[in-house]
N, C-alpha and C positions, 0 to 999 in steps of 0.2 A: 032445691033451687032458690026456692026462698029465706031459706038460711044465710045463705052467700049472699046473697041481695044486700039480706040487713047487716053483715060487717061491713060490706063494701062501703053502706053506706055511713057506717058507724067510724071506719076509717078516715071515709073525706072528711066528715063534722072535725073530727080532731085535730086534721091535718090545716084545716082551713082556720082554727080557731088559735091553734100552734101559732102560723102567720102573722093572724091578727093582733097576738100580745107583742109581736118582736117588732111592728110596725110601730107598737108606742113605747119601747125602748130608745133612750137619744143615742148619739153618733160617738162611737169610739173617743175617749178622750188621747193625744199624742202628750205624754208627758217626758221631759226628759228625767236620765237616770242622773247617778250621783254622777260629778265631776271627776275625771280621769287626769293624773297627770303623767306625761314623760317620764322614765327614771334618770336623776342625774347620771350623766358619764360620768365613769370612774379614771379615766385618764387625759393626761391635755395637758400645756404648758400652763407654767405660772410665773410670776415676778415675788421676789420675797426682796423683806430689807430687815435690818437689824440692828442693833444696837448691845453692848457689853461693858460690862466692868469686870477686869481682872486683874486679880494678883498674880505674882511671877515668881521662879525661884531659878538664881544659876549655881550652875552645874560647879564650873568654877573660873576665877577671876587671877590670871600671872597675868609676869611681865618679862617679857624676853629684852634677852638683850644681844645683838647680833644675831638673832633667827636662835638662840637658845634661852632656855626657861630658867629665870634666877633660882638658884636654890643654893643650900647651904653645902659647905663643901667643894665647889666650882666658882673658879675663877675669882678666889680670893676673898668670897662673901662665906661667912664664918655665920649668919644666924637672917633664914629668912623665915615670915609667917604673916598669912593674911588674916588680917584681924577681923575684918568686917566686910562682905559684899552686900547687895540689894539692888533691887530693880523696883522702884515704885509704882503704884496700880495705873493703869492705861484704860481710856475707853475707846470702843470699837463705834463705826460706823460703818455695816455693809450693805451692797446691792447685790443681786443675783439673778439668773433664769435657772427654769427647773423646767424638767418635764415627768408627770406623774405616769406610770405605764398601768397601775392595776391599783385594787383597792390597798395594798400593801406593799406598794414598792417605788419608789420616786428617787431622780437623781436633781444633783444642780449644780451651774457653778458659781462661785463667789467670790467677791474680791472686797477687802474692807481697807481702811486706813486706821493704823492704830496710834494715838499717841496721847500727849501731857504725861509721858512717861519720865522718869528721871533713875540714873543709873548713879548708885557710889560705890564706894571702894575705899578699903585702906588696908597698907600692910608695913611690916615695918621690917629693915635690912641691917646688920653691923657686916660691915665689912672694913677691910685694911684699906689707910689711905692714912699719907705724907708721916709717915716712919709709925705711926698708931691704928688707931681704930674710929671709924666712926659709926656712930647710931642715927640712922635717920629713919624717919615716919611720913609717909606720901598719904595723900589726901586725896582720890580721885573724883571725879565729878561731871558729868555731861546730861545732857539732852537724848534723849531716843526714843525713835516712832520708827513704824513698819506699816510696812505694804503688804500683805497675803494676799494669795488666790491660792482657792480651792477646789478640787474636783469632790463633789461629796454623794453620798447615798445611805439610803434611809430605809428602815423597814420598819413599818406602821404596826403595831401589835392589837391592832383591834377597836373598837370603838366601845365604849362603855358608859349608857346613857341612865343608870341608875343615878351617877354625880353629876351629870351635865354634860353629857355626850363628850366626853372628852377622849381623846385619841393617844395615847403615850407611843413614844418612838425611839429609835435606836440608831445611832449615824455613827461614819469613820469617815475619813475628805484625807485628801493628800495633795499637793502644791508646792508652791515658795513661799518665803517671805525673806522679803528684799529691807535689812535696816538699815539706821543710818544713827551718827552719832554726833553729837554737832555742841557748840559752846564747851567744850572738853577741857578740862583746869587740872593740873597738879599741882596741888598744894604741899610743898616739900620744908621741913626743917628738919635737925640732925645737931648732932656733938661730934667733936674731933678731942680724941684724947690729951694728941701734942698742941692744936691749933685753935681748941677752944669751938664756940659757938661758929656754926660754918651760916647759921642765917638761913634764909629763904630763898631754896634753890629753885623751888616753884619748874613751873615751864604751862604749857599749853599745846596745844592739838586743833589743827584743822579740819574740817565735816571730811567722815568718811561713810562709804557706805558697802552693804554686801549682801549678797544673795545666799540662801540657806533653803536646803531639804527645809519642807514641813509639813507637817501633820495632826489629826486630829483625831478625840472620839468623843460622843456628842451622847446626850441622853437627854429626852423633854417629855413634856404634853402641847397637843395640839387640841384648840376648841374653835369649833366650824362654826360661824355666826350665822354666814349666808351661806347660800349656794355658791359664790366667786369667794370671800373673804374668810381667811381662817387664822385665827392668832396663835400665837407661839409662846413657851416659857421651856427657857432649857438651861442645861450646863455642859458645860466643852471644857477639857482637858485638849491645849493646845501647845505642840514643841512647835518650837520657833528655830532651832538650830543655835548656831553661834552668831554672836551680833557682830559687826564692823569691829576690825582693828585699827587704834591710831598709833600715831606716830608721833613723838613726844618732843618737844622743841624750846628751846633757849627762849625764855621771854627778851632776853636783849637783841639778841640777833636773829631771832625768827628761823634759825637753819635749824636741821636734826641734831640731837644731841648728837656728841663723837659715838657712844657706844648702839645708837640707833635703840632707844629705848620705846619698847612698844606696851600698852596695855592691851588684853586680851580677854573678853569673858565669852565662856564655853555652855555652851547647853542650855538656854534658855526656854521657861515651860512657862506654862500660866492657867490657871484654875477659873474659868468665867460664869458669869453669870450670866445669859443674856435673854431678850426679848424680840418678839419681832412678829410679820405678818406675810401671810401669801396669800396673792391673790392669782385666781384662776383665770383663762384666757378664753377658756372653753366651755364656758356655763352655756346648757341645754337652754335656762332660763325659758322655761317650757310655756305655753300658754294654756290652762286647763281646759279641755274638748266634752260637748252636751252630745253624745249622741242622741240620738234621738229613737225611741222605743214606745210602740204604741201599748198602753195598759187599758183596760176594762174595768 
């Protein structure tokens, strides 16, 4: 019985002495943990704009005459060939809405104005006239800008932050574009076998304009600056379709020629370079949270 005694009493000593060091322990420090942030959402509308420069190439550039295409052998034209076409470089100015659906998939639409374009042309005709032949050489020459819209989609190949977080993409758009042809000149001289020099039969053309299928396919990098703000560097292979036909007119009298001579170019593409930015609508723009977790 005395045995028990002395643990019992060997137990309280400990337990009371226990106590007494934890009474002069101080009071839990509350420290907060590292800073948490949101994750950005990966979808949400955006606004983009852009800017281009592009060269152009046509398909090909006749001239009808009464709704048929001068050539050689028909209707008394013995030697036709176009010697020269070209469409000179244009710059782009677009706006857009987009909406991004996932980390890798984003649509938009777009609409730009393109122009400071300039269109020529030359080709040269022998045909019969007043008991001979004559040789003439046309000089074409107008103004031309377009209007597109585009329906477009994108798929994002990944982000790759080894070079600087950069994002490469892959787009196709399809649309109109609406041209128009304006200041339009035919600079015409020519030979007559029997009648000599026939002079400067020239003429001119009124603004025409026209609506065309068109289409794109797009290849870039994207780099993400902010959370809302991400720039662009890309290149678009874009058909423009056929541009405006005119209608070719007597500089004395302003009326159409008798035969209704029309210029026509076919197929217009263009090779761009362009730049630009999107900005997000739907930035989390998260504010970082301290929870709060008591340490010892």
């Amino acid at each position: 019985m005395r045995r028990h005694s002395i643990y019992a009493f060997a137990a309280a000593a400990a337990l009371f002495s226990t106590a007494s060091l934890a009474a002069d322990y101080p009071p839990p420090v509350l420290r907060a943990s590292a800073p948490t942030v949101e994750p950005v959402a990966s979808g949400g509308w955006y606004l983009r704009g852009d800017i281009g420069v592009a060269g152009h190439s046509l398909g090909n550039v006749g001239v009808l005459q009464n709704g048929s295409q001068v050539r050689a052998g028909v209707g008394g034209v013995n030697e036709y060939a176009l010697r020269m076409k070209s469409q000179s470089e244009t710059v782009s100015i677009g706006l857009g809405v987009g909406y991004r659906f996932n980390s890798w998939f984003r649509m938009d639409l777009t609409g730009e104005f393109r122009g400071g374009g300039r269109f020529r042309a030359m080709d040269y005709v022998n045909f019969n006239q007043s008991g001979g032949t004559t040789s003439q050489t046309n000089l074409y020459n107008g103004g031309s800008r377009w209007i597109v819209g585009l329906a477009n989609a994108y798929v994002d190949l990944g982000t790759f932050c080894q070079i600087g977080c950069l994002t490469p993409y892959l787009g196709a758009g399809v649309g109109f574009a609406y041209s128009t042809l304006s200041n339009f000149t035919d600079t015409s001289t020519g030979f007559n076998t029997v009648t000599g020099a026939t002079g400067s039969l020239g003429g001119y053309a009124t603004t025409a304009s026209r609506t065309s299928f068109a289409w794109a396919l797009m290849a870039g990098v994207g780099y993400q600056v902010s959370e809302r703000l991400t720039l662009e560097a890309g290149y678009r292979y874009l058909s423009l379709g056929d541009m405006a036909s005119v209608t070719l007119r007597d500089p004395t009298t302003g009326a159409p020629r008798p035969s209704n001579d029309t210029v026509q170019a076919r197929s217009v593409t263009a090779h761009e370079i362009k730049v630009g930015m999107r900005w997000s609508l739907n930035c989390s723009c998260a504010v970082p949270t301290e929870p709060i977790v008591a340490r010892y």
